[in-house]
C-alpha positions in Angstrom: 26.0 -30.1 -7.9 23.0 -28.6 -6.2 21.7 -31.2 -4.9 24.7 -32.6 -3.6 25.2 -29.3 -2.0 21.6 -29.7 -0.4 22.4 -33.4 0.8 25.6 -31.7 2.4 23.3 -28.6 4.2 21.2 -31.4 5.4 23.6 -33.7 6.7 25.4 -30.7 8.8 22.4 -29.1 9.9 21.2 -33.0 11.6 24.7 -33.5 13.1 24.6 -30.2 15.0 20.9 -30.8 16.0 22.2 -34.0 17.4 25.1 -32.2 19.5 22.9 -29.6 20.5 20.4 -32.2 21.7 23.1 -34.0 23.7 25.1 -30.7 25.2 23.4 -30.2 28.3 24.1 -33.8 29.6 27.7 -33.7 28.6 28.3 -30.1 30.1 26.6 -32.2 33.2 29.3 -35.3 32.7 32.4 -32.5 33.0 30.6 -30.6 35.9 31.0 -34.2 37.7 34.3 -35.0 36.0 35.8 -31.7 37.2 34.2 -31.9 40.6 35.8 -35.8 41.2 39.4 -34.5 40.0 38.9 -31.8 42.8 38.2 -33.9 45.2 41.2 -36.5 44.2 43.6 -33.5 44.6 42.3 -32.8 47.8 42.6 -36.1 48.6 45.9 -36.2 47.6 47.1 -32.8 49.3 45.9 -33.6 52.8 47.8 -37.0 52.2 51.3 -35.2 51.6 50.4 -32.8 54.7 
């Protein structure tokens, strides 16, 4: 069971490396995401005015 338990750690530990590794270049992808909703909005409201 230990080293089953081990396996497990290991397994976790390398997924969250390889979200931590990729975070700054989705928090990037929103940040553009969010900014092209804005400007689809704003689109969108000076069309209705």
């Amino acid at each position: 069971m230990g080293f089953f338990s081990f396996i497990v750690l290991l397994a976790i530990a390398y997924l969250l490396w390889r979200i931590s590794d990729q975070m700054p270049d989705i928090l990037f992808r929103l940040s553009e995401i969010q900014r092209d909703i804005a400007e689809i909005r704003r689109n969108r409201d000076d069309a209705d005015s």
